[in-house]
C-alpha positions as CSV (number, residue, x, y, z in Angstrom):
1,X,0.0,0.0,0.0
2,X,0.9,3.6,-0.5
3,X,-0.1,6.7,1.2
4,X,-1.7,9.7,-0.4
5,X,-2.4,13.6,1.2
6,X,-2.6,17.0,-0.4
7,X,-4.8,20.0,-0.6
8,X,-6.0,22.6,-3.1
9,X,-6.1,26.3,-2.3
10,X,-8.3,28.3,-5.0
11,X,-6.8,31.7,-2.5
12,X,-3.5,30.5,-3.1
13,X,-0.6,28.4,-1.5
14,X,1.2,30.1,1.3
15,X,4.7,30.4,2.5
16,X,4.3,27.4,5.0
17,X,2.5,24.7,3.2
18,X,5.3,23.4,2.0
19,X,5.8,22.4,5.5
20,X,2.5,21.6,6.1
21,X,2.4,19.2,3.2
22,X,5.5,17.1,4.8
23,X,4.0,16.9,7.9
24,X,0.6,15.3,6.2
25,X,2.7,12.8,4.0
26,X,4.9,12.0,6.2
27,X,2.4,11.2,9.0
28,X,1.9,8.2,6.3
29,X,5.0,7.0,6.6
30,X,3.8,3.1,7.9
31,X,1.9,3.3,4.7
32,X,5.0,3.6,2.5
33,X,8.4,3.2,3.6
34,X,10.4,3.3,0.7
35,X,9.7,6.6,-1.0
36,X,8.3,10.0,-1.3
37,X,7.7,12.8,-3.3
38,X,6.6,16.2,-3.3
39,X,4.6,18.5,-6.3
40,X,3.5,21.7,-5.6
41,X,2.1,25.0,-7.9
42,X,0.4,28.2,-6.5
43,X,-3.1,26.3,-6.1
44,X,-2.4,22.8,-5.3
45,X,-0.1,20.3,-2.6
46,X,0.3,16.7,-3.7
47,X,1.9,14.3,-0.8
48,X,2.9,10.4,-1.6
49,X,4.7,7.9,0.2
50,X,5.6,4.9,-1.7
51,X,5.7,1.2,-1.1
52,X,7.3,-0.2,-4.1
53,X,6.0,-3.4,-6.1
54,X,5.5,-2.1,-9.7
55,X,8.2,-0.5,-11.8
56,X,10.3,-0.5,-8.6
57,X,12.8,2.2,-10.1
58,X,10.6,4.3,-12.2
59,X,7.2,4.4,-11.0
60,X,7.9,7.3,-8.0
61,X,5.4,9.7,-7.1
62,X,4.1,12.3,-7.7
63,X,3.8,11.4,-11.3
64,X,3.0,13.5,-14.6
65,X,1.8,13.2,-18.3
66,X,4.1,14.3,-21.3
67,X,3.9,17.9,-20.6
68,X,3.2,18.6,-16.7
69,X,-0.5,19.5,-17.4
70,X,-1.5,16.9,-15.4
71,X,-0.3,15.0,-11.8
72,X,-1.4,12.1,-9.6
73,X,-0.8,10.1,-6.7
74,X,-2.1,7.1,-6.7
75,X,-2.4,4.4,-4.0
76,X,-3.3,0.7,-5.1
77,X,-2.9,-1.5,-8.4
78,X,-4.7,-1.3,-11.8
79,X,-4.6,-4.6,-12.5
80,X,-5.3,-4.1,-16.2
81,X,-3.1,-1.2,-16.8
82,X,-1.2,-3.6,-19.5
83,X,-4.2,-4.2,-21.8
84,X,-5.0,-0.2,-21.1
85,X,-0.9,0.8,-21.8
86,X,-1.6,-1.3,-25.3
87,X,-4.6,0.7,-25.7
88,X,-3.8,4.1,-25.1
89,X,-0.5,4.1,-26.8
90,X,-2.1,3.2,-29.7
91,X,-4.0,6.6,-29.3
92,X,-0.9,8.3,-29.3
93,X,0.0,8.8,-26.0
94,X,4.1,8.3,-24.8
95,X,5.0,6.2,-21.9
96,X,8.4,6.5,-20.0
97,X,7.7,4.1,-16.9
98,X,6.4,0.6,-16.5
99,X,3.8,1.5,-13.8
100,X,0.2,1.4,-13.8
101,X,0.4,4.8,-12.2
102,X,1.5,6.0,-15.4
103,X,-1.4,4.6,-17.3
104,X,-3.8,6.1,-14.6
105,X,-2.5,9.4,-16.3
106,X,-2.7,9.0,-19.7
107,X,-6.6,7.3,-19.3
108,X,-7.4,10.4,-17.6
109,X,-5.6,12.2,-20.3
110,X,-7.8,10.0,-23.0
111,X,-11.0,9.5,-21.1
112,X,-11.3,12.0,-18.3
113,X,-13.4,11.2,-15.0
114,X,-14.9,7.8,-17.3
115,X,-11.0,6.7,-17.0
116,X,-12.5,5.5,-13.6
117,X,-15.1,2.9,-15.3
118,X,-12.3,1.4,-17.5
119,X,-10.1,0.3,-14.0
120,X,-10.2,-2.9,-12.7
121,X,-8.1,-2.9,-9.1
122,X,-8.2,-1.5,-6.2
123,X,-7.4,2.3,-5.8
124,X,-7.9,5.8,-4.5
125,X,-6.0,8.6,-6.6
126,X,-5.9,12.2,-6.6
127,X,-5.7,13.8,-10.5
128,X,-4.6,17.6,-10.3
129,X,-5.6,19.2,-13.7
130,X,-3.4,22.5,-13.9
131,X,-4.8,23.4,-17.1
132,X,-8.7,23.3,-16.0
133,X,-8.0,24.1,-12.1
134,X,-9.3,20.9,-10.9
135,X,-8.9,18.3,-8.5
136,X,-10.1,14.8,-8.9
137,X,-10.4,12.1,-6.3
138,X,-11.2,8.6,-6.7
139,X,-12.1,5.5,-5.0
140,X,-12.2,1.6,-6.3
141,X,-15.8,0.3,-6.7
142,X,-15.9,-1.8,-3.4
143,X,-13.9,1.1,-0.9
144,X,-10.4,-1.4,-0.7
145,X,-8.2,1.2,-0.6
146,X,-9.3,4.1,1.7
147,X,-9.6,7.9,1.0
148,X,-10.7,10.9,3.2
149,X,-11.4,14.6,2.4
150,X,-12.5,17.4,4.2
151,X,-13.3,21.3,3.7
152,X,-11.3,24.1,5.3
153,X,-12.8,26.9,4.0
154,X,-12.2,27.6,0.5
155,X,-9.6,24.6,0.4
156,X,-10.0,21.1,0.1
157,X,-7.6,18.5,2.1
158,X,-7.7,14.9,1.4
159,X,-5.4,11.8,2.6
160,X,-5.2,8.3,2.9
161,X,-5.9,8.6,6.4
162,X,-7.4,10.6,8.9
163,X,-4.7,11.8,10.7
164,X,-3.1,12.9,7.4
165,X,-5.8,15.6,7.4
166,X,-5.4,16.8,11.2
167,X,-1.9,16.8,10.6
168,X,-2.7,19.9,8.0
169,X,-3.9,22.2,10.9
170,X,-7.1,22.7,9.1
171,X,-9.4,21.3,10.7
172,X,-10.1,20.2,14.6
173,X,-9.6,17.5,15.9
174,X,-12.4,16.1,17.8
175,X,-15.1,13.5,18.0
176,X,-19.0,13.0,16.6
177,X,-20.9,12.0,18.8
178,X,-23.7,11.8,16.8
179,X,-22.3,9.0,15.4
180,X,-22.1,7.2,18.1
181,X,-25.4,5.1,18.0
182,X,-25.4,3.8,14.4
183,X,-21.6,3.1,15.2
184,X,-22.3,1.0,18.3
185,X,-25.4,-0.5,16.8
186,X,-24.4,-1.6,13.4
187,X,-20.0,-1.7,13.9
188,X,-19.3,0.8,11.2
189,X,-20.4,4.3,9.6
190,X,-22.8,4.3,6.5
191,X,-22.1,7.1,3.4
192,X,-19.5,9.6,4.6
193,X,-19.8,10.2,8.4
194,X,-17.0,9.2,10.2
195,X,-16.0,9.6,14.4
196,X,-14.3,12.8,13.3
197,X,-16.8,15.2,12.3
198,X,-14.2,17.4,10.6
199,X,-13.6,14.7,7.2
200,X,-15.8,12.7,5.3
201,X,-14.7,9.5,3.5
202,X,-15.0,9.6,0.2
203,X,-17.5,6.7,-0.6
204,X,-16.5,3.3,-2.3
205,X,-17.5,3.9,-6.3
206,X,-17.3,8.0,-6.2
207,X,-15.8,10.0,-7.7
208,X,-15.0,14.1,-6.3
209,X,-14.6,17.0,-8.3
210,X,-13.5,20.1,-6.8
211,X,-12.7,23.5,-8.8
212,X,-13.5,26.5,-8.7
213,X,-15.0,26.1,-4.8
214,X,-17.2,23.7,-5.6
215,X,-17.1,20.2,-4.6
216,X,-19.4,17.4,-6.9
217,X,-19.9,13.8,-5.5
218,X,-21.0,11.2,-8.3
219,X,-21.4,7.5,-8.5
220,X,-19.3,5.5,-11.3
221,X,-20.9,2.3,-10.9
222,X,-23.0,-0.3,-8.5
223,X,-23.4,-4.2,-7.8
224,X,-25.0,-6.0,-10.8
225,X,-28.3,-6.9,-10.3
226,X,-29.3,-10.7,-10.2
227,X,-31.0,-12.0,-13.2
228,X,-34.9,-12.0,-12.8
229,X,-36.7,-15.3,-11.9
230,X,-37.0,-17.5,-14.3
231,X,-34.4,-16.0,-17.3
232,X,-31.2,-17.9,-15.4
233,X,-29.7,-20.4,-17.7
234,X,-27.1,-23.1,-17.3
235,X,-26.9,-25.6,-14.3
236,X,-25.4,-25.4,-11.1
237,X,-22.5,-26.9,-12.4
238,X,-21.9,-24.7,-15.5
239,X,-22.0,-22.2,-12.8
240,X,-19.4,-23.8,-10.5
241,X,-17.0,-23.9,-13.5
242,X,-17.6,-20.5,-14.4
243,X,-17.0,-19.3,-10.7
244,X,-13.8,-21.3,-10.4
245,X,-12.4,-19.3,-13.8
246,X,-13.4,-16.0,-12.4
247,X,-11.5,-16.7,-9.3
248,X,-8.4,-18.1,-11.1
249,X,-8.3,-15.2,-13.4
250,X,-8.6,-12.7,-10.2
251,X,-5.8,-14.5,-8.8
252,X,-4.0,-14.1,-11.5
253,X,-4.2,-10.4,-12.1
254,X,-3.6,-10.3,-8.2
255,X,-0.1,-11.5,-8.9
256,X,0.9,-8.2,-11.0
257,X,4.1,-7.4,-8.8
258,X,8.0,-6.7,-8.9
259,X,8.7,-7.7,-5.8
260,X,7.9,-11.2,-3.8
261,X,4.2,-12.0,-2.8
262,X,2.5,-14.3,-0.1
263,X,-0.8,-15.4,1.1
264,X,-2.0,-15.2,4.4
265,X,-3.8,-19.1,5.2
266,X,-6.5,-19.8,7.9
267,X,-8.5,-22.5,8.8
268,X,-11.1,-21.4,6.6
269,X,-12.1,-22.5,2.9
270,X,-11.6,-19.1,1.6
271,X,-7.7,-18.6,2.2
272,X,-7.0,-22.3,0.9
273,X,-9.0,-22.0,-2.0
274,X,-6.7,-18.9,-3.0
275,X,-3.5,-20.8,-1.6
276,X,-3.9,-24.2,-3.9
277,X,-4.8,-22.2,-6.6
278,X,-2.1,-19.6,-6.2
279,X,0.0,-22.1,-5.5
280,X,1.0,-23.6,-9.2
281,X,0.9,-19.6,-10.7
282,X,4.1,-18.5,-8.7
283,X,6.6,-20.8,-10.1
284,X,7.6,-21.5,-6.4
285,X,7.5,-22.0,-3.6
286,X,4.8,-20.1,-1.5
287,X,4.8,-18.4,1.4
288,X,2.1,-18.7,4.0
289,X,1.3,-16.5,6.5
290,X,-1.0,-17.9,9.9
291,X,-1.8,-16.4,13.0
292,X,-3.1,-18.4,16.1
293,X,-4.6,-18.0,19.2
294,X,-2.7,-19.8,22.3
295,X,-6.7,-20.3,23.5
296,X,-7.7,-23.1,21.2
297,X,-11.3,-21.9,21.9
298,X,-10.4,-19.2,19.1
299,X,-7.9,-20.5,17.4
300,X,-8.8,-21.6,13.3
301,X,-5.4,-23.3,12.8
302,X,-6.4,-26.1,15.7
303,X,-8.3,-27.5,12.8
304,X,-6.2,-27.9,9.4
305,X,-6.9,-25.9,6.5
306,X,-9.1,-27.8,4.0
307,X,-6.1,-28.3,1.5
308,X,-2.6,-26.8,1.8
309,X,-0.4,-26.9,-1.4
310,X,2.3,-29.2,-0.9
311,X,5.1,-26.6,-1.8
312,X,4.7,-24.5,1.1
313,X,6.9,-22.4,3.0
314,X,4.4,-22.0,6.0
315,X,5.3,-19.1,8.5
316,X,2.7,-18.9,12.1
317,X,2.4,-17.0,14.8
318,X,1.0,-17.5,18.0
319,X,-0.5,-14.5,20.4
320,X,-2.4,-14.8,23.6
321,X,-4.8,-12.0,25.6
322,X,-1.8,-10.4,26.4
323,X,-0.3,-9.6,23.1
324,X,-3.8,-8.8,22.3
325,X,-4.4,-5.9,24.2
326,X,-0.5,-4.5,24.2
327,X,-1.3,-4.1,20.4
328,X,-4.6,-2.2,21.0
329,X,-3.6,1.1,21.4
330,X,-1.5,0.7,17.9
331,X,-4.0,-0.7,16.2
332,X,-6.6,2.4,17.7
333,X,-3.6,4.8,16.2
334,X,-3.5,3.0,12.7
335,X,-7.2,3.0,12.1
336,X,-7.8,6.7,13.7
337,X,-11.4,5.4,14.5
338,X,-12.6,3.1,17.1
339,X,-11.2,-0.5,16.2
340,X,-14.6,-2.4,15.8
341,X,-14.1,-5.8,14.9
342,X,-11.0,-7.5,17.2
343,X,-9.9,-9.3,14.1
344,X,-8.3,-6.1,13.2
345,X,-5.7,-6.9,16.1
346,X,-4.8,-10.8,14.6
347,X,-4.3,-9.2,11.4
348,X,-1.8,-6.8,12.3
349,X,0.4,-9.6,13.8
350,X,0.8,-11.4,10.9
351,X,0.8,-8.7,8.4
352,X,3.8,-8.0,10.8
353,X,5.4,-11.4,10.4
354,X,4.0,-11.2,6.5
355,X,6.5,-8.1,5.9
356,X,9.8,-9.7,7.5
357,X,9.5,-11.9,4.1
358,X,7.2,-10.4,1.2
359,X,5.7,-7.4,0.7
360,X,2.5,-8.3,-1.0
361,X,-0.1,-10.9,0.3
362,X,-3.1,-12.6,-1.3
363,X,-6.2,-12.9,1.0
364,X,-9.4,-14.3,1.4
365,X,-10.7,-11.2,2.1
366,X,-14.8,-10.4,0.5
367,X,-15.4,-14.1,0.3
368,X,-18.4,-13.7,2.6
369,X,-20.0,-10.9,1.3
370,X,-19.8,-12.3,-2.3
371,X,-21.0,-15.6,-1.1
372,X,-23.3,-14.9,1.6
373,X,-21.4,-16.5,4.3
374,X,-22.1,-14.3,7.3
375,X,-24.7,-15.8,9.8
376,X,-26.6,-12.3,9.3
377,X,-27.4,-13.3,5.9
378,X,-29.4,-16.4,6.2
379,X,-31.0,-14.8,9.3
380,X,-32.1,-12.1,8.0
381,X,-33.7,-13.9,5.1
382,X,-35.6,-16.5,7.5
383,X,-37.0,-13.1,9.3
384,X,-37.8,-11.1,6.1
385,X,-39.6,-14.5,4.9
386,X,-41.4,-14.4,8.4
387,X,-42.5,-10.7,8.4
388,X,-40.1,-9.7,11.2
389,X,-37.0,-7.5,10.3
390,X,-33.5,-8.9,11.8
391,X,-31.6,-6.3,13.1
392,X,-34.4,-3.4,14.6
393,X,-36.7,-5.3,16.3
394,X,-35.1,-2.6,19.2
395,X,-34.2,0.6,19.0
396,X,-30.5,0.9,19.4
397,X,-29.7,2.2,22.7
398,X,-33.1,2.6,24.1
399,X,-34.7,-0.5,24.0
400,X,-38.1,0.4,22.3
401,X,-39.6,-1.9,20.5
402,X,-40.5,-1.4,16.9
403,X,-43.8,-2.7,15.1
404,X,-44.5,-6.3,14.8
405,X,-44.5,-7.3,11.2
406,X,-45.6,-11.0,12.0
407,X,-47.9,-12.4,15.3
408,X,-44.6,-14.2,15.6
409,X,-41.8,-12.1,17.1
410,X,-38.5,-11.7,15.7
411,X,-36.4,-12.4,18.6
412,X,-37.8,-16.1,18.4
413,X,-36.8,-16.1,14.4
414,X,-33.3,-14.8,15.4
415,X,-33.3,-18.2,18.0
416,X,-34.6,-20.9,15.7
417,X,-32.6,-22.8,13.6
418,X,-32.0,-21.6,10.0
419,X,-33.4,-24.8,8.2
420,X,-35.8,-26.5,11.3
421,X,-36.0,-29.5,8.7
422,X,-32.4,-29.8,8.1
423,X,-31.3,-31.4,4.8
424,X,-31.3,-30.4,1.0
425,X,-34.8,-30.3,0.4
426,X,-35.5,-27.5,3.5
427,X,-32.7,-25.3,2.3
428,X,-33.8,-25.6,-1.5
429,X,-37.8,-25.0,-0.3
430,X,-36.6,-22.3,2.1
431,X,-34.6,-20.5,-0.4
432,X,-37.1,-21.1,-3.1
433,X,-39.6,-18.9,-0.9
434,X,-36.9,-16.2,0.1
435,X,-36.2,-15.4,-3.3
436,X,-39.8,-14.4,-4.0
437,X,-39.4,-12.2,-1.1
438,X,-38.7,-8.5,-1.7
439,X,-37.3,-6.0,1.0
440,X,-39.0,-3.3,2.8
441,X,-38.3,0.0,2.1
442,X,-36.0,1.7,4.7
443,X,-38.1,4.0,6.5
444,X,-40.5,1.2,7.2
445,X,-37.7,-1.1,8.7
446,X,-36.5,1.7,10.8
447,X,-39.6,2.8,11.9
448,X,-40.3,4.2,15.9
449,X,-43.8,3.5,17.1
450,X,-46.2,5.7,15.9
451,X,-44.7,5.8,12.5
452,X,-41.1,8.2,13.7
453,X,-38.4,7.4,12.0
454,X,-35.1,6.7,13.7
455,X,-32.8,9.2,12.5
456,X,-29.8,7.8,14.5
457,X,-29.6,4.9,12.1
458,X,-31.2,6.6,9.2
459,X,-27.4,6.6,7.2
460,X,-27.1,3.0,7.2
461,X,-30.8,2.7,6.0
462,X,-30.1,5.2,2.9
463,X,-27.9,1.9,1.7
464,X,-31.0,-0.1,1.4
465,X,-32.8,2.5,-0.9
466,X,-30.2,2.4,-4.0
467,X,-30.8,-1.3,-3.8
468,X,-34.7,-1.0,-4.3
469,X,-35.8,-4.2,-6.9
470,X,-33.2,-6.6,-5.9
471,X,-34.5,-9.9,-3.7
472,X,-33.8,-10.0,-0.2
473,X,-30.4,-11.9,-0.8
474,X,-28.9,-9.6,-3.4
475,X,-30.0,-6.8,-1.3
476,X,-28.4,-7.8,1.2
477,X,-24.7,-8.5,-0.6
478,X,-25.4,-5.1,-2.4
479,X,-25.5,-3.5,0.7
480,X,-22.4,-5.4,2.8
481,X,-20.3,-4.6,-0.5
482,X,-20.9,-0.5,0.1
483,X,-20.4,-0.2,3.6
């Protein structure tokens, strides 16, 4: 990963934000170790740290077209910036690096903000246009790679990180508590709110203008929609095969590096599935990366990974409580918000022992949202199916209950087994009446008694509304992919 942080000032840049703009790259320093660069003009700051995997020796940041006109920094990979170089040089345009940062230029050079729709990756760039004024930010279509902005009057100031911003001077530091509920309630922050009132994240799939004071949000793309009942064609084994080629092939364009790559491994299906398939791609032998828990209670690796490739170079570590909480206050620091989910802490330990001998890993990483494997998924089906919504059948916080949708109540659907029956024949007749099922709209699920609605979690039910005409189950993956 890199780390991006700059500003634009329409009133001009002043004597000390040359200074300023060190501070906020440098800040980002964890985030890119083995570089940095600098650009600056009368109206506009560009900050990048570098971690090096592609085009090692040329691809430093900031980075320009032919002529200075325009200037990026860029954090994440393009994975298809080949087939794009091919493409764009054949429009005419001159390359003098290897790097896909390069061809994130010239596609904004060809294509302007639409360069985004072309992109397969993961990314979050800053584009400064001198010639037009104009600064563009943008984030990859499921939010992989984060990116945060924030007004300051008549500038804008954006960074990889949070505390990249403070570290401008700016803006304040302090905390929103307002956000407090739908954080506690639901684990994370719908749209753009964040526990620092002072930035906003720029959302998964947006893209930001901002020239001449004026800042424009706007949405590139969204989740697919499922094909309508009855048009699906092919069995579930023509689907199987085409699932296993998409994954290969997104391994494979995963392997785009320079430098030496790994794969972290758990107990879990996902991890191995990347691992045995990675496996044969490399050419050699691969490095896995484990953590464990010295309480077996918690521990995946006290059961074996479904399949481990046989040419392995396997690398563990083992923390207890201890190590757990020591770590917290880091891991607090790295995410700048509160750390809601403890795997955050596990993951830093072997990312740790990851980096003593790659510096790129493979993960399992959105397995469960693209496959429905959360527990939340299938309950929240069997209550939707029952009437009864999942998750507000209390007010967060207060306790109030919200309407009954069913005579039977929804903390008894929450307790009952999934499939009662058990076997394929539930599931299939189960799932055959959820997918005739279609969600309620927002403001119903989230409604107070006497019809109020509950403006505390409002943000996370705006999700829901973009996803109006899906079934329950695509809903609900459309949803867990934007948030």
């Amino acid at each position: 990963m890199c780390g991006i942080a700059g500003f634009v000032a329409h009133d001009g840049i002043g004597p000390d934000d040359r200074e300023r703009l060190v501070r906020m790259r440098d800040v980002l320093t964890h985030r890119g170790p083995d570089d940095a660069g600098l650009y600056m003009d009368g109206v506009a700051a560009l900050g990048h740290r570098r971690l090096s995997i592609v085009d090692v020796a040329g691809g430093r940041q900031p980075l320009s077209n032919e002529t200075d006109t325009v200037w990026t920094v860029f954090n994440g990979e393009i994975y298809n910036h080949a087939e794009l170089r091919a493409e764009l040089q054949r429009a005419g345009h001159t390359y003098v690096t290897r790097s896909d940062t390069e061809t994130l230029v010239h596609a904004y050079e060809e294509w302007g903000d639409a360069c985004v729709e072309r992109l397969r990756g993961m990314f979050a760039f800053a584009i400064w246009d001198t010639a037009r004024q104009r600064l563009l930010l943008a984030r990859d279509r499921l939010g992989i790679k984060p990116l945060y902005w924030a007004r300051a009057g008549s500038r804008l100031v954006f960074g990889s990180e949070i505390k990249a911003i403070l570290e401008s001077g700016f803006v304040e530091a302090r905390a929103n508590e307002a956000a407090l509920p739908e954080l506690l309630a639901m684990r994370s922050l719908a749209g753009t709110r964040h526990c620092s009132p002072a930035s906003a994240g720029c959302r998964p799939v947006h893209v930001l203008s901002f020239a001449g004071d004026r800042a424009i949000l706007k949405r590139y793309w969204d989740v697919p929609a499922p094909p309508a009942a009855g048009t699906r064609s092919g069995s579930r084994e023509d689907d199987t095969r085409r699932f296993r080629g998409m994954l290969e092939e997104s391994i494979r364009l995963r392997l785009m590096s320079d430098v030496p790559l790994g794969v972290f491994l758990s107990g879990g299906i996902d991890s191995s599935a990347i691992a045995a398939l990675m496996a044969p791609m490399v050419g050699r032998t691969l490095d896995t990366f484990s953590v464990a828990f010295a309480d077996r209670a918690h521990n995946e690796l006290a059961s074996p990974a479904p399949w481990r490739p046989p040419s392995v170079r396997a690398h563990e570590i083992v923390i207890d409580d201890r190590d757990f909480f020591t770590a917290l206050p880091r891991a607090v620091w790295h995410e700048d918000e509160p750390v809601a989910h403890p795997s955050s802490i596990p993951l830093h330990f072997v990312s740790a022992l990851a980096r003593r001998h790659v510096k790129v890993v493979l993960t399992g990483e959105g397995s469960d949202e693209l496959l429905a494997g959360y527990g939340r998924y299938p309950r929240a089906l069997l209550n939707w199916s029952l009437g009864a919504p999942t998750s507000t059948s209390r007010r967060p916080c207060d306790g109030q209950r919200a309407p009954a949708r069913s005579m039977r109540p929804a903390g008894s659907a929450l307790r009952a087994p999934v499939l009662p029956g058990g076997g394929p024949r539930a599931r299939d007749d189960l799932l055959r009446q959820l997918r005739r099922h279609r969600h309620r709209a927002p403001a119903e699920l989230l409604a107070a008694p006497g019809g109020r609605r509950l403006p505390r979690t409002a943000p996370t039910a705006n999700w829901w509304t973009g996803s109006r005409g899906r079934d329950a189950a695509a809903c609900s993956i459309a949803c867990s992919t934007r948030t």
